[in-house]
N, C-alpha and C positions, 0 to 999 in steps of 0.2 A: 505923961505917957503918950495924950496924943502927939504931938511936937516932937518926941525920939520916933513914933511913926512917920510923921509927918517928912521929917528928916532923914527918916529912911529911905522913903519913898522917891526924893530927889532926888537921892544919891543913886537911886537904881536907874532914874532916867538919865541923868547926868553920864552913867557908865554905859548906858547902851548907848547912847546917842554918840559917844564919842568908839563905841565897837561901831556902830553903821559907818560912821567918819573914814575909820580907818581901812574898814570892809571895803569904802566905795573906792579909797587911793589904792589900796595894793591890787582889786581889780584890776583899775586902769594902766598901774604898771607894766601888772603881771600879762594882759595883752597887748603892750608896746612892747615886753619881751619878748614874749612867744614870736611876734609880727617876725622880728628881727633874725631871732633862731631859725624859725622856719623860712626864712628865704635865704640862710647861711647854708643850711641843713636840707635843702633838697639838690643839689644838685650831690650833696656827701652821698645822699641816699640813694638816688638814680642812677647815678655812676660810680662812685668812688668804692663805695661799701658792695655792690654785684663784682665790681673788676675785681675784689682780695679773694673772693666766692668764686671766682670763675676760673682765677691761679690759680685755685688751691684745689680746682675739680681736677683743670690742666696736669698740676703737678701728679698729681695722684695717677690719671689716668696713663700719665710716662712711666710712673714704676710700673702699673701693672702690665706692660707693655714690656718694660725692661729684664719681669718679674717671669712672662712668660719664656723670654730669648733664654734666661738662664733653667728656666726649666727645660726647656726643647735639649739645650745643651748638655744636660744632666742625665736626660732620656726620662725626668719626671713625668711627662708625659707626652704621648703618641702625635706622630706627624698631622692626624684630621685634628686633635685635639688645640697644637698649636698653632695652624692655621687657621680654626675657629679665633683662641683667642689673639692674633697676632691680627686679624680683619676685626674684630671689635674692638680692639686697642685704636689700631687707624680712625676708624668709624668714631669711638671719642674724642680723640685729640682730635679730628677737623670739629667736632661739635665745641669745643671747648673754644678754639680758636675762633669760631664763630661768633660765641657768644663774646667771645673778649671787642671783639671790631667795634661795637660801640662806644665801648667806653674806651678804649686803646686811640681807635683810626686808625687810619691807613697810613702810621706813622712809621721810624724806625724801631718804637719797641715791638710792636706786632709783625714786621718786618724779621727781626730777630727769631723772634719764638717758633716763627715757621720756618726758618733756613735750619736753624738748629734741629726742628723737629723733620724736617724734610731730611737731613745730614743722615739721620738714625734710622728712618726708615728704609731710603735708599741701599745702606749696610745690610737690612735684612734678606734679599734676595741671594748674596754672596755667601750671607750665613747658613742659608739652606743648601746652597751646595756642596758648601763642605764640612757641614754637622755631622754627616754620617761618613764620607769618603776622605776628608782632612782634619780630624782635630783640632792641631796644630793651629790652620789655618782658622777654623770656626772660634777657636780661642780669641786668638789675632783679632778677629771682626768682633767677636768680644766685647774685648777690651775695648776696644776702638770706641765702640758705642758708650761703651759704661763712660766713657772719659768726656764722650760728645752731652751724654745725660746730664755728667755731673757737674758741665759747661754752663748750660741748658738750666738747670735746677740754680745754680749759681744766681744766672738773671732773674730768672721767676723771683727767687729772693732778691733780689736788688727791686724788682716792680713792689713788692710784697712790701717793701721796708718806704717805696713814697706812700705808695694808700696809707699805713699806718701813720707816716709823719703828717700827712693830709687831717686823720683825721683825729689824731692829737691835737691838732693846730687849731677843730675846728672847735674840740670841746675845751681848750681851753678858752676859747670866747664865751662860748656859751656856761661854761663854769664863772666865768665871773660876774654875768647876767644873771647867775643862780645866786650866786654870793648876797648880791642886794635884794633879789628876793626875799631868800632868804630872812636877812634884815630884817624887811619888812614882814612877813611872817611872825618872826620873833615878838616884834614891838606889837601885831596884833593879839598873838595865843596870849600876850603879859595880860592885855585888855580885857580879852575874853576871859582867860581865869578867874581874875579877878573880880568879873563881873557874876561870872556862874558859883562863883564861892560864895558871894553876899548874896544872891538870890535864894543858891542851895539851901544856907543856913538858915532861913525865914521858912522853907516849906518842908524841908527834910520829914520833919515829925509829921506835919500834915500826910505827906504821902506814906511815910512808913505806915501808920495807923489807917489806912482807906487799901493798901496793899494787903495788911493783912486780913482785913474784913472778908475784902474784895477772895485772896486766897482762901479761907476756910469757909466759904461761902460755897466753893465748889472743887474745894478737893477731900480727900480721905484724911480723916487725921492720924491715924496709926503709919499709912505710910509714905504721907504726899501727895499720893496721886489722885487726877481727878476722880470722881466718885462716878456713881450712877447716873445723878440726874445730869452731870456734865455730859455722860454719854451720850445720853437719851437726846440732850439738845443737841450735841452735835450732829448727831443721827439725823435728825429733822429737818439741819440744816445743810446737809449734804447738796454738792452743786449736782448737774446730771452729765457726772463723768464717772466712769469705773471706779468702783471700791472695794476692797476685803473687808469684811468685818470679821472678826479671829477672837472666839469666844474658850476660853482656857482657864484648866483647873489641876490644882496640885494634887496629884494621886494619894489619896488614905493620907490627906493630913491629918484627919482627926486621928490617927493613929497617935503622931507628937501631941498631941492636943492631952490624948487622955494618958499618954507617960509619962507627958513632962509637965504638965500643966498648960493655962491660957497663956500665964504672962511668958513664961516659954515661948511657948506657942507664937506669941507678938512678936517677940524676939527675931524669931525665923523667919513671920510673913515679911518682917520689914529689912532683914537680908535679900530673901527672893524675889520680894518686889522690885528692889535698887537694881538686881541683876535682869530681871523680867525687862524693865524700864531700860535699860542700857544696852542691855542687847538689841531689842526692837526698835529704838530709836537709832541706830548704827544703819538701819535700814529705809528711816523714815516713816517707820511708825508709832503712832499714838497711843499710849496707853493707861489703861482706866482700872480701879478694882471696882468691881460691884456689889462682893460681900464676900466674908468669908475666907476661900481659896481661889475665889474665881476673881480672873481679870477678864478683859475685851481690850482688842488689838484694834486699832484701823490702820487700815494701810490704801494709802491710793495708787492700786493698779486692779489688775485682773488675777482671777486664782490660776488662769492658766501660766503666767508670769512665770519664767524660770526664778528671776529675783524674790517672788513669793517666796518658793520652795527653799531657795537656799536662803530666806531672812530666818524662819519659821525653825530647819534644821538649825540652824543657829542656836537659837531661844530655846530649844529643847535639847541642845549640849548645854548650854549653859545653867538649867537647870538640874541636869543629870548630876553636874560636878559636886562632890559633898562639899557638904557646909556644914563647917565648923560654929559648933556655938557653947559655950563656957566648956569645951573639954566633951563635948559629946559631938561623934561623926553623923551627920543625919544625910541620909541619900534620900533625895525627891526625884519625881518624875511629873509629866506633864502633859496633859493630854488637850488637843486643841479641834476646835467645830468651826470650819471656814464655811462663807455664805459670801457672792458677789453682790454687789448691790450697781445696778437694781435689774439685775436679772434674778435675783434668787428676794427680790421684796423689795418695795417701792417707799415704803413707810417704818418704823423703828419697831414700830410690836410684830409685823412679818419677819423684818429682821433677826430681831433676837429670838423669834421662835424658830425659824428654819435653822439658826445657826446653833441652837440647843439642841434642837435635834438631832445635829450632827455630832455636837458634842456627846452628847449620850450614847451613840453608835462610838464615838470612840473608847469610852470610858467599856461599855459591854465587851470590847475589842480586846480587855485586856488594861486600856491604859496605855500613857505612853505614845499616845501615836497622835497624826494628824487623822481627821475625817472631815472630806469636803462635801457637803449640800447636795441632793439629789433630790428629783421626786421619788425617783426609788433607792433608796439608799443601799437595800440590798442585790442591785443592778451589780457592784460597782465587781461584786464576784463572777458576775456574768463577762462583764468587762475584763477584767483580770484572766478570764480564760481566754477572750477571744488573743489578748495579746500574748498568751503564751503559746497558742496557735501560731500566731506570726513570728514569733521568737524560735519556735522549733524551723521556719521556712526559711529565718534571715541567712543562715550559711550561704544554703544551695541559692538563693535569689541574689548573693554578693552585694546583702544591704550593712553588712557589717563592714567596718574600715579602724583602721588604727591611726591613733596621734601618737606625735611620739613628741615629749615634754622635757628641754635639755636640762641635762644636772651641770652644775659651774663646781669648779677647785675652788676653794675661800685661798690656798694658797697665791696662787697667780691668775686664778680669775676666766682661768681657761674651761673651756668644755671638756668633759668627761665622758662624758655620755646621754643614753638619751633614756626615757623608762615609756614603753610602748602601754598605749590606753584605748582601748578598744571603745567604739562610738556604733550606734547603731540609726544609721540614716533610713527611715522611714519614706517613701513618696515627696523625696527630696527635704524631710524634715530630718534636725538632732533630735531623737529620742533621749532625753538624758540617763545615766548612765543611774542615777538614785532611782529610777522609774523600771528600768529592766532584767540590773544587777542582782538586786531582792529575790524580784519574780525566777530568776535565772539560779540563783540557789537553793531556792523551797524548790523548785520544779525538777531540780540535778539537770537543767539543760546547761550549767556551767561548766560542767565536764566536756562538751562538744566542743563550746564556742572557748573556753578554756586552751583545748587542741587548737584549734583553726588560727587565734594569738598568737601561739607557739612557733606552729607553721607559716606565717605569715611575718612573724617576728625575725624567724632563722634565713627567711626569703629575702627581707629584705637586708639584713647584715651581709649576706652574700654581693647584692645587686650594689648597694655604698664600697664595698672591699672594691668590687671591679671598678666604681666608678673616678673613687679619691685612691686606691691605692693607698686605704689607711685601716688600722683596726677601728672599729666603730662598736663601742658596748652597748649594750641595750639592755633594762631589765623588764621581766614581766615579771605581773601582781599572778601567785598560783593561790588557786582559791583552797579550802581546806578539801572539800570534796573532792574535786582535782587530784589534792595530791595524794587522796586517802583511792583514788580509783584504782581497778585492776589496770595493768598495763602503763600506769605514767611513764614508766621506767622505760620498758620498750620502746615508747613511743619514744620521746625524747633520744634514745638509741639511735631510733630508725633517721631521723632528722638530722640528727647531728653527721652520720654516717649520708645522708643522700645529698646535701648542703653543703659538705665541705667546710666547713667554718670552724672558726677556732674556737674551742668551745667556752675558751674564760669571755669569747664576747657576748655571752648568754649571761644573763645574772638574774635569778629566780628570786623572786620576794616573795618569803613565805610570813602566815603569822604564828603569834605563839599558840595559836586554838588548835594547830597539828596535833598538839599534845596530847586532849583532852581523853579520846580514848583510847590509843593505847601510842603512850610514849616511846618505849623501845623500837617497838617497830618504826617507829615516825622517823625516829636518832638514826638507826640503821640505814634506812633509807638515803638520810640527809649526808650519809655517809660515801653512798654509793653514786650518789649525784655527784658529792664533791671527786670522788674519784674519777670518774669523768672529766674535769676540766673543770665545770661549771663553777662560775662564784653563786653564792648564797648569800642570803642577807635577811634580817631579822622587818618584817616591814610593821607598820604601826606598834613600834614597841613599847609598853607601855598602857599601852589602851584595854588590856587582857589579862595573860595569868600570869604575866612577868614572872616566870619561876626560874631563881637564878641558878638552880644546882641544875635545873635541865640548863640552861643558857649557856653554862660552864661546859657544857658538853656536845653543846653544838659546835658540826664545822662549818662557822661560819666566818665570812670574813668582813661583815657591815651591819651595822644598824642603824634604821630610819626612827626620827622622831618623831612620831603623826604630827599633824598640824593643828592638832586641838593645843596640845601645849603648845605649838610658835604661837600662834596667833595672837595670845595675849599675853606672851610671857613679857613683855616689857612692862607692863601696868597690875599682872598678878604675882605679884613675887612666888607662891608656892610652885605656879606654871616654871616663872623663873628655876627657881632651884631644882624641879623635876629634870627641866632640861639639861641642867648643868651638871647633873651629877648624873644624867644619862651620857652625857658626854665624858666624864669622867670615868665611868662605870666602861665605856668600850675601849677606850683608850687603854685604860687598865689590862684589859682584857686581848690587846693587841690587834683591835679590832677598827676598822675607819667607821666615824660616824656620819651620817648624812641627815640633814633636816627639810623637811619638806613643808611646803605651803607658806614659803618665804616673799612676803607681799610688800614690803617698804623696807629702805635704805636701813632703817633703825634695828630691824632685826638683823638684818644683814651684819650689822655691824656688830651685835652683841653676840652673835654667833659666833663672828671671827675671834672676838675680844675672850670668848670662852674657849678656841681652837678648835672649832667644831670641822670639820676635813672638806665636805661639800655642803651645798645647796640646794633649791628645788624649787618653785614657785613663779609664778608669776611675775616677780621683780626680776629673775634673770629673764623668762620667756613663757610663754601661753603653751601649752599643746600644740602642736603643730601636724599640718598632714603632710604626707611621706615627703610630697616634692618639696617646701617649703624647708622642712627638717633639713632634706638633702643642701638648699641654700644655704640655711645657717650653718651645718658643719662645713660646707665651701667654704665660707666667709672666717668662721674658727681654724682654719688648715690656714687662709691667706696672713689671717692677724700671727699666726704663728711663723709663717716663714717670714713678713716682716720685720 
């Protein structure tokens, strides 16, 4: 036995020693490569690879130059309009040609690109003289130009096509400098595997077994996660930077507890932990049970943190959703006690007493909510009024302003429109919109500031119509009180009538909670709008009373998927299927579907791959404020005339 140790033992030095071996030559290769690459590879880089970058600024900035002449020509747009852009066209092509002189010289290609380019603009002066007094003749200079362009464009591509063979030429050197690397690579990973495989083999079971100790030593064992006293260490060991500690409990578990039983009961905690745990850590934070129903959260930033707010609402969608467990529906809720450390406690029994505290104020609260840490906790009512004082003042003070968030076609990928999201800038700060929105419904100052969106919304569809000389749609969110108010109707009258606007470029996103007290009147209503002009559209649908005999009855002409379902419909299947068959469910219905809160390619795609009609989110574009808005639809009218 000793002697097969023994022999083992060799062999393990014997295999490292020939990994160090091989480790130490492919180094040395692998730096006598690189040496070589990179003295191949810089002048590619300083010159070669800027000059294809600097055509292709060139190129670009001739059509939009070219782009302008045929619109001046068209009457797309105004004399100040195209002498703006016909002197910023100029203003780029000398920049561009600028940039090109280095890498070019003072040779005959750069010679070229500016005769050609001098040829076109010189044409421009004749073109203005008889744009409006000769047609004929403005055609003529036209043409002339388009044909000097398409010269022009010719060579760019002819320059375009050496860079490339340049730098083909130069990867195929360095492609075959990789090739023996490579090699060499090969013949180490053989080395190394096979070295980590005999070693593995000998300690596998040692560390399996010192793993698992080491794990139940300080985690939970019903559901994984660390336990209390992990907390308590951690806590202790906290460095002196900003932290959340987020102390959270599942509302009236013992309700499952004593209808369904404990082992029930286990069943549950150890679905909602998984979901506890996956949701919080999407954000970065830690998470512990300490007994019972209760967890603790850490998180390292501050509770003032928007990212707090939006990890927190997170974790408490994610609980809200039923959970299925052998054939029984269980709805939970979640109620959570933030505390900063160590402004709110220096040490771990301050901590978790301030942050109980706060728990308990939410739990008295009702449930369901966040409560963060105070020394007066009953202050924060104090607080809440001062800001609804300010929220009554934000009109008349013009601290309110709108984003406007573009919707994309999944068919061609174009813009559609935009959906107006009201923002309240406080003393140059974003007030977030979960912070005032609330306050702005329990208070019915929603009804105002509801108006002022409207008004502000129909202003500026006017102010875009003058400016692109295009329909431009917009939808606004109308809240239930809003539409349930005396006078919506008028109002919206009066606007559409003083504004001039078409009225399908309004599109009102209502939800299904219109309903609740008294339907017909709501139907009615949604009638009188549509009569109008207005489009309608069903907004978070799904999330409510989804009632399809009202649904069936509405005129409406879209439905939005909240973004609780996108969010995880790729990894929740039932998310999945809700979606899908809300998509089917409008389609049916003759109705276009839209999906909102679309954040990665993946959904994107599953969307399209379900025929979903538009999109919404972040992966197309952020909110935007008006002037920015107004660039990107610039930029969607230019990719379209291209």
């Amino acid at each position: 036995m000793k002697n097969i140790i023994s022999s083992s033992r060799r062999l393990i030095y014997i295999l490292l020693l020939l990994v160090i071996v091989a480790s130490v030559t492919l180094s040395v290769f692998m730096e006598r490569t690189a040496h070589n690459i990179r003295r191949n590879e810089t002048p590619l880089l300083n010159s070669t690879i800027p000059q294809m970058r600097y055509l292709g600024d060139f190129e670009s900035a001739l059509l939009r130059y070219q782009l302008a002449m045929d619109k001046r020509f068209t009457d797309s747009i105004t004399p100040d309009r195209f002498e703006f852009l016909e002197s910023m066209g100029r203003s780029e092509l000398d920049a561009t040609l600028a940039q090109l002189r280095p890498s070019l010289g003072d040779g005959p290609e750069l010679d070229a690109l500016r005769d050609g380019y001098q040829r076109i603009v010189k044409l421009t002066p004749e073109f203005e003289r008889n744009v409006g007094a000769n047609p004929a003749a403005a055609r003529a200079v036209l043409i002339q130009m388009n044909d000097d362009v398409k010269q022009l464009r010719l060579r760019i591509d002819g320059l375009q096509q050496n860079v490339e063979d340049a730098i083909y030429d130069n990867g195929t050197m360095a492609n075959r400098a990789i090739g023996w690397i490579t090699g060499l690579v090969h013949v180490f990973d053989v080395l190394a595997l096979v070295t980590c495989l005999f070693m593995l083999y000998h300690v596998r079971a040692r560390v399996r077994v010192e793993n698992e100790l080491s794990h139940q030593a300080r985690h939970d064992p019903l559901t994984g996660l660390a336990h209390r006293r992990s907390f308590e260490a951690r806590l202790a060991s906290l460095p002196a930077v900003p932290h959340v500690v987020v102390l959270g409990t599942i509302d009236r578990f013992s309700r499952i507890i004593g209808g369904f039983g404990h082992a029930f009961g286990d069943r549950v905690m150890i679905g909602l932990a998984e979901r506890i745990r996956s949701a919080a850590e999407r954000s970065g934070g830690e998470v512990f049970r300490l007994d019972g129903a209760n967890f603790a959260i850490l998180f390292r930033m501050e509770c003032s943190d928007l990212a707090l707010a939006e990890a927190l609402s997170t974790l408490r969608d994610e609980v809200r959703n039923p959970y299925d467990c052998e054939g029984h529906e269980i709805y939970t809720t979640l109620s959570l006690g933030a505390v900063s450390y160590p402004q709110h406690g220096a040490n771990p029994d301050v901590l978790l007493r301030n942050a109980d505290a706060a728990l308990q104020a939410a739990r008295k609260a009702g449930g369901d909510r966040l409560e963060v840490y105070s020394q007066q906790l009953n202050a924060e009512a104090g607080e809440r009024l001062d800001l609804e004082s300010l929220l009554r003042h934000a009109v008349e003070r013009e601290e309110l302003e709108l984003h406007y968030q573009p919707q994309q076609a999944l068919s061609d990928g174009g813009l559609i429109g935009f959906e107006a999201l009201v923002r309240w800038r406080r003393q140059g700060k974003l007030i977030s919109p979960a912070d005032f929105i609330p306050l702005a419904e329990e208070s019915g100052l929603i009804v105002s500031i509801g108006n002022w969106v409207l008004e502000e919304t129909c202003r500026q569809i006017s102010v875009w119509q003058a400016e692109t000389g295009q329909r431009v749609v917009v939808a606004v969110n109308i809240s239930p009180r809003q539409f349930a108010a005396p006078g919506f109707l008028a109002h919206l009258e009066d606007l559409l009538a003083t504004t001039h606007i078409d009225p399908s470029c309004l599109e009102l996103e209502i939800t299904e909670s219109v309903m609740v007290e008294d339907a017909e009147s709501a139907i009615a209503l949604l009638h009188r709008l549509r009569a109008l002009g207005l489009k309608l559209a069903i907004d978070d649908f799904g999330t409510g009373y989804s009632s399809l005999a009202y649904l069936s009855r509405f005129p409406i002409h879209k439905l939005k998927i909240d973004q609780s379902f996108v969010r995880n419909m790729h990894s929740v299947k039932e998310q999945s299927a809700i979606v899908q068959a809300t998509i089917s469910l409008g389609h049916s219905l003759g109705l276009t579907v839209i999906a909102e809160g679309v954040e990665s390619e993946t959904q994107r795609a599953l969307l399209s791959n379900w025929r979903c009609d538009e999109i919404q989110g972040y992966y197309y574009s952020r909110p935007l404020p008006a002037a920015s808005a107004l660039n990107f639809l610039e930029g969607s009218l230019q990719l379209q005339a291209a």
